[in-house]
C-alpha positions as CSV (number, residue, x, y, z in Angstrom):
1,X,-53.7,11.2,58.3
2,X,-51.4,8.4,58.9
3,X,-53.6,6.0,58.3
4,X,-55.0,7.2,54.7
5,X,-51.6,7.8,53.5
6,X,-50.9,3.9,54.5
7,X,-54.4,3.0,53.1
8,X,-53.9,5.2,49.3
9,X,-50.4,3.5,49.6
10,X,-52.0,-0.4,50.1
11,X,-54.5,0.3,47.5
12,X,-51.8,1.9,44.8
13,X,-49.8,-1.2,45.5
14,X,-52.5,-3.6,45.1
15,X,-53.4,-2.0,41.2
16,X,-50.4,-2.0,40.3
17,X,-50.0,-5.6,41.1
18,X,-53.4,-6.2,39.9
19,X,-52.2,-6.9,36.0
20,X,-50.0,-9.9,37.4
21,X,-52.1,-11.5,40.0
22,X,-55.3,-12.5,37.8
23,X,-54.3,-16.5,38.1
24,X,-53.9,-15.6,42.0
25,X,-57.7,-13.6,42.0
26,X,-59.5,-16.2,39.9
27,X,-58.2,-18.7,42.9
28,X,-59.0,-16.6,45.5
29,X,-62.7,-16.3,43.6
30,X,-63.2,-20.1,43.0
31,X,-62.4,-20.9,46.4
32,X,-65.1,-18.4,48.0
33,X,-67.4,-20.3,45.0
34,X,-66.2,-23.8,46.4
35,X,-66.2,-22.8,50.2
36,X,-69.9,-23.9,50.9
37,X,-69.5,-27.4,49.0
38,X,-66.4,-27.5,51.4
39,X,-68.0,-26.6,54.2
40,X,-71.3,-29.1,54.1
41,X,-69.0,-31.7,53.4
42,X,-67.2,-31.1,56.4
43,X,-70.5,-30.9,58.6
44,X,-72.1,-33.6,57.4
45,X,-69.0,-36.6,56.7
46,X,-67.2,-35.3,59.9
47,X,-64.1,-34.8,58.1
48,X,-60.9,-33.0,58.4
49,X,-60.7,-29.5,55.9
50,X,-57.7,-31.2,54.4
51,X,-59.8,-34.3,53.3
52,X,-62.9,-32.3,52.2
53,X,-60.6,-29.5,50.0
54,X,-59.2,-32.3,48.4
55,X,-61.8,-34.2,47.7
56,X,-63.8,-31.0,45.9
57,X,-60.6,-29.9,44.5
58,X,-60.4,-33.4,42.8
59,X,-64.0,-33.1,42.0
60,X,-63.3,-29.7,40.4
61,X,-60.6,-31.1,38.1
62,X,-62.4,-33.9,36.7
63,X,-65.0,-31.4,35.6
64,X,-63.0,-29.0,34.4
65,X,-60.9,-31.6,32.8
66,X,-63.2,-33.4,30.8
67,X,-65.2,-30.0,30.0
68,X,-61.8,-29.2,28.2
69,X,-61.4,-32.5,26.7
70,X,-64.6,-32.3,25.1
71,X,-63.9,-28.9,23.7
72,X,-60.9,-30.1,22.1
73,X,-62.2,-33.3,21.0
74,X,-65.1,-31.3,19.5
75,X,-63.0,-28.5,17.6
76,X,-60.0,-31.4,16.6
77,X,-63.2,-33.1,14.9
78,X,-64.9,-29.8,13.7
79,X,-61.4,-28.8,12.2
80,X,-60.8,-32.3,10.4
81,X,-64.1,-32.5,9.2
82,X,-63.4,-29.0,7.9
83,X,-60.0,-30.0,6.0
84,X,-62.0,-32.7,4.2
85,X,-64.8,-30.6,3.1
86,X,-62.5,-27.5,1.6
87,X,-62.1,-29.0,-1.5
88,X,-65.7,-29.2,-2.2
89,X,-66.2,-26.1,-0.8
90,X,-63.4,-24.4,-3.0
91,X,-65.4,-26.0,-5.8
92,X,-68.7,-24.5,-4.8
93,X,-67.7,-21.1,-4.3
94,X,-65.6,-21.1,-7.9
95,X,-69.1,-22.1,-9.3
96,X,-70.8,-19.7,-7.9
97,X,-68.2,-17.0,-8.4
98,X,-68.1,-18.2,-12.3
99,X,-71.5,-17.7,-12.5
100,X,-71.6,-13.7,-10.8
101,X,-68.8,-13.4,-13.7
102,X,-71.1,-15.2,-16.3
103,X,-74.0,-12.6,-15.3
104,X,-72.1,-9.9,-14.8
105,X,-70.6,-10.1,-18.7
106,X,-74.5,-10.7,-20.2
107,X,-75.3,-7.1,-18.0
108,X,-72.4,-4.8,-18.1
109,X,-72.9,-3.9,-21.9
110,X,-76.0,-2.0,-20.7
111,X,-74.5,-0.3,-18.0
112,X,-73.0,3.1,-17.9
113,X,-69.4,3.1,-17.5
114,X,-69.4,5.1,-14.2
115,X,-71.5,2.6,-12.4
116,X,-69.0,0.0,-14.1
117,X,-66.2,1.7,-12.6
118,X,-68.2,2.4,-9.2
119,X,-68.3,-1.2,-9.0
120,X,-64.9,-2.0,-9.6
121,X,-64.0,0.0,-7.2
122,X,-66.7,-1.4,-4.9
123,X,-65.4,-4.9,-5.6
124,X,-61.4,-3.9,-4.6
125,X,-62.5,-2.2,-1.7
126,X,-64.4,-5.4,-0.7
127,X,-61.3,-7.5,-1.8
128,X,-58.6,-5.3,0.4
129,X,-61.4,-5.9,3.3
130,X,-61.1,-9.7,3.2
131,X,-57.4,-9.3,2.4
132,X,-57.1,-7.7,6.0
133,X,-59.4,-9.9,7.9
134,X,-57.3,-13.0,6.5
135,X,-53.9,-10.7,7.4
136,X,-55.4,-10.3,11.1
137,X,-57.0,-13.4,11.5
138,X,-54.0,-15.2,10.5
139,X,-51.7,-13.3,13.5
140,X,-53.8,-13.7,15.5
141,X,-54.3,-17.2,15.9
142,X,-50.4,-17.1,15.5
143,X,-50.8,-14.6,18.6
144,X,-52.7,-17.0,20.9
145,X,-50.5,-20.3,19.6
146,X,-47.5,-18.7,21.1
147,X,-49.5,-17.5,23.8
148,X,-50.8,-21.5,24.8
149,X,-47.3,-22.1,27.0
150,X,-47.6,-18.7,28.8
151,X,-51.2,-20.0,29.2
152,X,-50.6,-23.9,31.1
153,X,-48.1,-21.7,33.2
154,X,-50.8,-19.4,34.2
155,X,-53.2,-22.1,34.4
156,X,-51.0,-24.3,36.1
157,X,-50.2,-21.6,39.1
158,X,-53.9,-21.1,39.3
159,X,-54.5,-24.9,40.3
160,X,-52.1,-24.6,42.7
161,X,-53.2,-21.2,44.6
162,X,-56.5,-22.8,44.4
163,X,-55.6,-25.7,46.9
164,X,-54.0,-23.5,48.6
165,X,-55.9,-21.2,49.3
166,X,-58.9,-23.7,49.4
167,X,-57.1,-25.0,52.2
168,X,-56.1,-22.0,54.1
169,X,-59.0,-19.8,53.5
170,X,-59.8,-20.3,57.3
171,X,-56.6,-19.2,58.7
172,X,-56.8,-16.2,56.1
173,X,-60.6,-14.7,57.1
174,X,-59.2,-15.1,61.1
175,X,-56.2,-13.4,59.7
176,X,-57.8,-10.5,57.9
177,X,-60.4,-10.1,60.4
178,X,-57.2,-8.8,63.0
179,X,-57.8,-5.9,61.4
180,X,-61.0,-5.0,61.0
181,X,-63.7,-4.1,63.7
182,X,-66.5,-6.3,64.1
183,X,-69.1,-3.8,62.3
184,X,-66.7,-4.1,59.1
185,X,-66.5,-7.6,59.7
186,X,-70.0,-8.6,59.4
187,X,-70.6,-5.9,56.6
188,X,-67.4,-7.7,54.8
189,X,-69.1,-11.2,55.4
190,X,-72.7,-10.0,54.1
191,X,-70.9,-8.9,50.5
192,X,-68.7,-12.1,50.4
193,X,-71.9,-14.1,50.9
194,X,-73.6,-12.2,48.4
195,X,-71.0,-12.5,45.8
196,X,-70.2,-16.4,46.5
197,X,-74.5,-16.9,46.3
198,X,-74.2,-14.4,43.1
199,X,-71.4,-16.2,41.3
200,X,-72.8,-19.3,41.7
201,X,-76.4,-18.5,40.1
202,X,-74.3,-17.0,37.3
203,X,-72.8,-20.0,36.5
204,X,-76.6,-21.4,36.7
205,X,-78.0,-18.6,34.5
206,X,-75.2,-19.6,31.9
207,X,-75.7,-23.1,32.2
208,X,-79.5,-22.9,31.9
209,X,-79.1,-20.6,28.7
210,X,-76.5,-23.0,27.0
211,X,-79.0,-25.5,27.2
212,X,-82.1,-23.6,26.0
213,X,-79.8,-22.3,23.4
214,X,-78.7,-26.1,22.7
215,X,-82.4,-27.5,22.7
216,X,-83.7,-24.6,20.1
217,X,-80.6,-25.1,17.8
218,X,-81.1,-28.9,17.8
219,X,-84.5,-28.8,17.0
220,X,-84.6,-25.9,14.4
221,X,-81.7,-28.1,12.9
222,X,-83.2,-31.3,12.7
223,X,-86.4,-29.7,11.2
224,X,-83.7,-28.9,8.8
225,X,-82.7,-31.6,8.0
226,X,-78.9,-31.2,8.8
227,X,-76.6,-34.1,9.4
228,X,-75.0,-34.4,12.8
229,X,-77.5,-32.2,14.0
230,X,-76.3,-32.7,17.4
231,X,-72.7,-32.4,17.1
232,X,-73.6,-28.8,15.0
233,X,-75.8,-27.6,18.0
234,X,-72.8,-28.3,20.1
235,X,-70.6,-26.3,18.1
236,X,-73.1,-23.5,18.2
237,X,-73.2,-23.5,22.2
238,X,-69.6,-23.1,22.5
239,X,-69.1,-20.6,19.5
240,X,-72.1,-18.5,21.7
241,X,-70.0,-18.8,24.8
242,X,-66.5,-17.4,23.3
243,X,-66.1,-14.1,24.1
244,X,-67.4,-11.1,20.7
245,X,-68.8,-14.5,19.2
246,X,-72.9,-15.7,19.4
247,X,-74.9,-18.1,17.4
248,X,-75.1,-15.3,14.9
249,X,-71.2,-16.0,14.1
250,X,-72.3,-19.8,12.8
251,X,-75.3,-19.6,11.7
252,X,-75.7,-16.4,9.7
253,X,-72.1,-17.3,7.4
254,X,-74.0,-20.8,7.3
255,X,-77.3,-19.3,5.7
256,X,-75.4,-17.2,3.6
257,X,-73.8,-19.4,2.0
258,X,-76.3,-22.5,1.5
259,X,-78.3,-19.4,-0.4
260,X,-75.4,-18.7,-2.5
261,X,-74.9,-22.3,-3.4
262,X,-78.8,-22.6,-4.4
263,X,-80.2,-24.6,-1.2
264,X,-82.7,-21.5,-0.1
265,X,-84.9,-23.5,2.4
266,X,-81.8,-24.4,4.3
267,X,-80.2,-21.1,4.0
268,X,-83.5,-19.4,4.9
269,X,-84.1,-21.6,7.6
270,X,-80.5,-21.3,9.0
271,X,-81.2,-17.4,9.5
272,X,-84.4,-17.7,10.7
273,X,-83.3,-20.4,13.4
274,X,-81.0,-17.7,14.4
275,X,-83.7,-14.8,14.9
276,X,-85.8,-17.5,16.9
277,X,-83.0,-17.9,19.2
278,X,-82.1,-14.7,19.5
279,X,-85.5,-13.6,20.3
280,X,-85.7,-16.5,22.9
281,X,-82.3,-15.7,24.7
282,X,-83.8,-12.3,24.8
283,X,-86.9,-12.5,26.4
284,X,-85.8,-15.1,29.1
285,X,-82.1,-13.6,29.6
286,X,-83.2,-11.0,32.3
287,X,-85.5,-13.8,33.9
288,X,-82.8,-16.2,34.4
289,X,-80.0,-13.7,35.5
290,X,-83.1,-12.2,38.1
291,X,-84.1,-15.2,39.8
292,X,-80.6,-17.0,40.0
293,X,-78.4,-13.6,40.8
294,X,-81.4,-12.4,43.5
295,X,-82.0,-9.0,41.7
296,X,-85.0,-7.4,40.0
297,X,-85.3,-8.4,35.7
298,X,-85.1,-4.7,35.0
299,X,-81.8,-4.6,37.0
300,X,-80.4,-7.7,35.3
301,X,-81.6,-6.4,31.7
302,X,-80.0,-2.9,32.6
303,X,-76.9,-4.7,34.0
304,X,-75.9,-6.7,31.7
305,X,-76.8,-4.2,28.4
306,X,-74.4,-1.5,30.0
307,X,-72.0,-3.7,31.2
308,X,-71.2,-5.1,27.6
309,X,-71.8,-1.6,26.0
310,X,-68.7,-0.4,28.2
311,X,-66.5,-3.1,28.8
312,X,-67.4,-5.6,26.1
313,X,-68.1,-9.4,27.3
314,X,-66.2,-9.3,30.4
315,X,-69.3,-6.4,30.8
316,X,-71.4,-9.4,30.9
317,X,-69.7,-10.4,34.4
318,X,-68.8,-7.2,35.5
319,X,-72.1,-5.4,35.0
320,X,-74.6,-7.7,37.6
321,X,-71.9,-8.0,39.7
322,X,-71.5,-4.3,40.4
323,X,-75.2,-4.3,40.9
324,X,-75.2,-7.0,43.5
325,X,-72.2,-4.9,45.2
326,X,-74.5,-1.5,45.6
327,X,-77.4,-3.7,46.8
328,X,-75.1,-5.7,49.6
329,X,-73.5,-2.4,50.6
330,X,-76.9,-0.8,51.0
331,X,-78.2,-3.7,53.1
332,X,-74.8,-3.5,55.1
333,X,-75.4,0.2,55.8
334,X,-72.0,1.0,54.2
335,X,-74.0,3.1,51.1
336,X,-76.6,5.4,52.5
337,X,-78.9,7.3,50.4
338,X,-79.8,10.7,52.0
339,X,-80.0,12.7,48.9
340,X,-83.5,13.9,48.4
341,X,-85.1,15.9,45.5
C-alpha cells in the first residue's frame, strides 16, 4: 500500500511539474534521438563520451543554426518584398473593388429592396468578420513578439540540459535502472529503442514529405510561369510545416486573388496546384509514416487522422507515437490481450 501511495505521489508530482519542464523533456528526447550517433562515434573513433557529445552536439547546432538562419533570412526577404509590393496591391484591390461598386450600381435598380437590404447586411457581417481577424491577428503577433525573450530563455536552457544530459545519459540509465528489476528493465529498454528508432523515422517521414511537397510546388509553379519560382516553393514548405497552416494557406488566398485581378490561368492554376498536392501528400502520407515509423499504413493513416482530430497538430506527433507505445508494450509483454469475444 506503501508503495502505491509513494508511486500516485511521484506521478502527481511529476504532472504538476510537467507544464514547466517542456525545455527539460524536449532535452531529455533529443538526447535519446542523438544517443546512437553518439554511441557509433564512440565505437568506431575510440573516443572519450565527452569528445563524441561534443562533437554531435556542435554538429546539432550548426544544423539547427543555419536551418533558423534560413528561415529568417527567407521571411526578412518574403516580408520586404511584401512592403514593396503593398502599394500595388492596394491599387489592385481598389480597382477591383471600384469595379464590384460599378456593377453593383448598373444591377441594384432591378433588384428588390429586401435582397438589397439582405446584402447589406451580408456585406457588414462580412466587414465585422475581417475587422475581427485583423483585431486578432494583430495581438497576436503582438502576443508572440513579447513572447520571443521568454522564448531564447527557454531555448537557451534547452541547449544546455541537452549537453548535459547528452553527457550524463549513462550515469542516469545505471541510475534509474537501481530501481527497477531486470524484467522492467529490458521491457523499459525495448520501448526507449522503439521510440528513439520511431522519432527518428519521423523526422524522415517529414523530411521526405517537405521535399515531395517542395518538388510538386516548384514544378506546378514554373509551368506557371511565376517568378522566383523557387524561393515561392520555399515559402510554401515552411508555411505547410507551421502548425493549423498547409499549402492550402498560400496557395488558395494566392488563386483567389490572381482571379479577382483578371489573371484566371494563374489563379486557376494556383488552386489546382494545390488539389494536386494535396492529393499527392495524401496518398503517399500513410506510406511514408509506415515504412519509416515500422507500423502498418492503415495504422499510420488512422494515427495520424485521430491524433489531429483530438489534439490538433501536436496530434500529428502524438497520434503514431501512442501507437508505437501499445505495439512495444505488447512485444514487451507489459499489455496482454486476453479478452475474447
Amino acid at each position: 500500500m506503501k508503495r502505491w501511495i509513494t508511486i500516485a505521489l511521484l506521478l502527481a508530482l511529476g504532472l504538476w511539474l510537467l507544464p514547466y519542464s517542456v525545455p527539460l523533456l524536449l532535452a531529455l528526447a533529443t538526447a535519446l534521438l542523438l544517443e546512437p550517433s553518439i554511441r557509433r562515434l564512440q565505437d568506431n573513433y575510440r573516443l572519450k563520451r565527452a569528445h563524441a557529445v561534443t562533437v554531435i552536439f556542435s554538429l546539432f547546432l550548426v544544423i539547427v543554426g543555419f536551418s533558423l538562419y534560413f528561415l529568417i533570412v527567407i521571411l526578412v526577404q518574403q516580408v520586404i518584398a511584401l512592403s514593396q509590393k503593398l502599394p500595388y496591391i492596394f491599387s489592385e484591390a481598389t480597382k477591383v473593388f471600384d469595379h464590384f461598386i460599378q456593377t453593383w450600381q448598373s444591377y441594384s435598380s432591378s433588384i428588390p429592396q429586401e435582397i438589397i437590404d439582405s446584402l447589406e447586411r451580408s456585406v457588414n457581417t462580412v466587414q465585422q468578420m475581417l475587422l475581427s481577424f485583423t483585431t486578432n491577428l494583430t495581438q497576436s503577433l503582438v502576443h508572440y513578439i513579447a513572447a520571443i525573450p521568454a522564448f531564447f530563455i527557454h531555448f537557451l536552457v534547452y541547449l544546455i540540459a541537452l549537453f548535459l544530459i547528452c553527457l550524463d545519459l549513462p550515469r542516469l540509465k545505471q541510475g534509474m535502472s537501481r530501481y527497477l528489476s531486470e524484467r522492467t528493465r529490458q521491457r523499459l529498454g525495448m520501448v526507449v529503442a522503439q521510440l528513439s528508432k520511431a522519432g527518428i523515422g519521423f523526422i524522415k517521414a517529414q523530411f521526405l514529405l517537405s521535399l515531395i511537397t517542395f518538388f510538386l510546388a516548384l514544378a506546378g509553379l514554373l509551368l506557371l510561369g511565376v517568378d522566383y519560382a523557387a524561393l515561392m516553393a520555399l515559402v510554401i514548405v515552411v508555411v505547410d510545416i507551421l502548425p493549423i497552416l498547409g499549402t492550402g494557406s498560400v496557395l488558395v488566398p494566392w488563386g483567389i486573388i490572381s482571379i479577382a485581378n483578371g489573371d484566371n490561368t494563374l489563379g486557376i492554376g494556383l488552386i489546382v496546384l494545390f488539389v494536386v498536392i494535396t492529393v499527392v501528400r495524401r496518398i503517399i502520407e500513410p506510406k511514408v509514416f509506415s515504412t519509416n515509423l515500422g507500423i502498418s499504413p492503415l495504422a499510420a493513416l488512422v494515427s495520424v487522422y485521430l491524433g489531429f482530430q483530438l489534439l490538433g497538430f501536436i496530434g500529428l506527433f502524438v497520434g503514431p507515437v501512442v501507437v508505437i507505445l501499445i505495439e512495444t508494450l505488447v512485444k514487451a509483454g507489459a499489455i496482454k490481450w486476453t479478452v475474447k469475444l
